[in-house]
N, C-alpha and C positions, 0 to 999 in steps of 0.2 A: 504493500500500500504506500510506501514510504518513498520508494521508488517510481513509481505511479505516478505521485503530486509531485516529487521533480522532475518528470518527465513533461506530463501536460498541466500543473498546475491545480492552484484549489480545484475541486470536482464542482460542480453547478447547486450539489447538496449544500456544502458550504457558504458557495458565496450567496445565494439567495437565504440561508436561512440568517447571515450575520444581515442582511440586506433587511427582513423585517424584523430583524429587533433593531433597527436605526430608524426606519420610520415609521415603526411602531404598527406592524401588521404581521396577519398571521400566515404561516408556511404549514402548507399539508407535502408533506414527503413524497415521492415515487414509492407509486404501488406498483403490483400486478394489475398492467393495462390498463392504466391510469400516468400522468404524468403529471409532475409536483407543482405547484401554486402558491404564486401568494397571491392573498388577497389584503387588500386596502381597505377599508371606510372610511370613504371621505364627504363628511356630510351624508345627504341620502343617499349617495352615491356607493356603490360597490367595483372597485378598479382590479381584476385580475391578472393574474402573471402568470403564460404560462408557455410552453412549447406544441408541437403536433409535427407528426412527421409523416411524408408524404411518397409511395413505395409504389413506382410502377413493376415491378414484381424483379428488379437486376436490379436497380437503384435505389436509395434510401435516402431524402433528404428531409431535414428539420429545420422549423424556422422556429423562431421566437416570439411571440406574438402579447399583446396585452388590449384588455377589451375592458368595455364600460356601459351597460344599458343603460338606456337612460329613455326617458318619456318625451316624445320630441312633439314638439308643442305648434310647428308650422309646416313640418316637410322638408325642412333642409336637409338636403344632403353636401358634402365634398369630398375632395380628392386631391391629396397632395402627396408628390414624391419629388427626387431630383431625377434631373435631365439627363438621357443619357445621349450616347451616339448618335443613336436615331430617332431623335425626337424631331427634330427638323421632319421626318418625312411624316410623322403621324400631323405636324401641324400642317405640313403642304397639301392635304386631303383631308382638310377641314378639322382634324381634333380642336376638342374644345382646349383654351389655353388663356386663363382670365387673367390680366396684369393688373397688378395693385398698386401700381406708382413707386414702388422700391424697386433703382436697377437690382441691385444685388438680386433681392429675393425673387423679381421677375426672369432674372438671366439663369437661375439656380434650380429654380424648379418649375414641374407643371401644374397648372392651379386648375381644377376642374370643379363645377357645384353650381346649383341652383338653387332659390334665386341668382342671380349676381353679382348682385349688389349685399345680399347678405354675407357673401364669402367676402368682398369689400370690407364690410362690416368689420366680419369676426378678426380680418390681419392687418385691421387698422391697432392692434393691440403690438407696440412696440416689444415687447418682453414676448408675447405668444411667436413670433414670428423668431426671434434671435434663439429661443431654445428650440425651435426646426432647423434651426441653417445651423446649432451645436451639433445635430444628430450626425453622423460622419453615413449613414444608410437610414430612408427611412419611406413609409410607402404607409401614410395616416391618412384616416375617410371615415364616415360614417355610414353605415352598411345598413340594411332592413333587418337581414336575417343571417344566418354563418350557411344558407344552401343547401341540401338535402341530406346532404351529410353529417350537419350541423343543428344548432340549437333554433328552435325556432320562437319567435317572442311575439306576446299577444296585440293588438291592433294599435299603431300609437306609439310601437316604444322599436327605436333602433338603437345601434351600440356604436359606439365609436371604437375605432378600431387603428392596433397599430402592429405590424409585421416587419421582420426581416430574416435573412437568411442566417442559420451558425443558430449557436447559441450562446447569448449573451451573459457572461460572467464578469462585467466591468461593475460594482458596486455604483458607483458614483454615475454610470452613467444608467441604468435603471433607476438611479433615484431623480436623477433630470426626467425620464420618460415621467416617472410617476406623478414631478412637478408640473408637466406638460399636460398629461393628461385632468390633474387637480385645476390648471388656469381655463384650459379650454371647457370643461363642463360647465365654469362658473359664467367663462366670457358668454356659452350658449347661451345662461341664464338673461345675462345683460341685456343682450339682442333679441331679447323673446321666442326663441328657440326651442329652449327647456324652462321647465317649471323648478323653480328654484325651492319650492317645500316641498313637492310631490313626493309619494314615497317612491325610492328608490325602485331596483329590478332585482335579482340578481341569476348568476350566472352557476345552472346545476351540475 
């Protein structure tokens, strides 16, 4: 075992469980066919931690993911990731690609969501936009449901949602996503998005 951790380092058990006792959430362990979590309460809100891995029967890949139901209170949805190679061509045959008036953030990433002027809205938030352009990979949206293979949530309530590939053992920077996800539920509130007392969801 000793050997192991200087080989690849704390294991994912570790660093996610030192991860909530820092911000004071709890860690369900890796079972049998289940994979580990933390989970947050923040406000009404429920923010989970967790991985899922995706096996077309040669291959095996895992991503890291963190989600948050929430009760959406207009319809908004978005879609932000950064730009890669070929974004030029999805924008040359019409993708959608909404600029917010920041070079930076406009040259960085692609901005997708409707209304328009609500996703305007929500990254007029100076701080929400700077701990997205911290994320070194990042691919956040607001989703209806997790799909057929997934969780399905009753009329009114979608999750936000945030994914990447690997799995994430950086302390500090799970505890940014966590930050990220705590400013953006509240900003929804602002902009009347989400209901700011409503009870919570959570995720089974």
């Amino acid at each position: 075992m000793g050997l192991l951790r200087e080989l690849f380092g704390p294991s994912k058990d570790e660093i996610w469980s030192q991860l909530s006792q820092e911000i004071g959430a709890d860690y369900e362990k890796d079972g049998f066919f289940k994979s580990g979590k933390v989970i947050l309460s923040h406000k009404q809100w429920e923010i989970t931690l967790d991985t899922y891995t995706v096996s077309d029967g040669k291959t095996s890949h895992t991503y890291t993911r963190i989600r948050a139901p929430y009760v959406n209170q207009d319809g908004f949805r978005f879609n932000i990731y950064r730009k890669g190679i070929f974004s030029w061509l999805g924008k040359a045959l019409g993708q959608q690609d909404i600029e917010i008036g920041d070079a930076y953030f406009d040259e960085g990433f692609i901005i997708q969501g409707e209304p328009e002027d609500q996703v305007r809205r929500l990254l007029q938030n100076v701080d929400l936009c700077q701990r997205i352009q911290n994320q070194p990979d990042i691919h956040f949206q607001v989703k209806d449901d997790e799909g057929w293979f997934g969780q399905k949530f009753p009329e009114g309530v979608d999750e936000l949602y945030f994914q990447t590939y690997g799995v994430i053992k950086d302390v500090q920077r799970l505890q940014d996503l966590f930050e990220l996800f705590a400013l953006v539920l509240e900003e929804l509130c602002r902009i009347g998005s989400a209901y700011e007392h409503q009870p919570g969801v959570s995720l089974k």
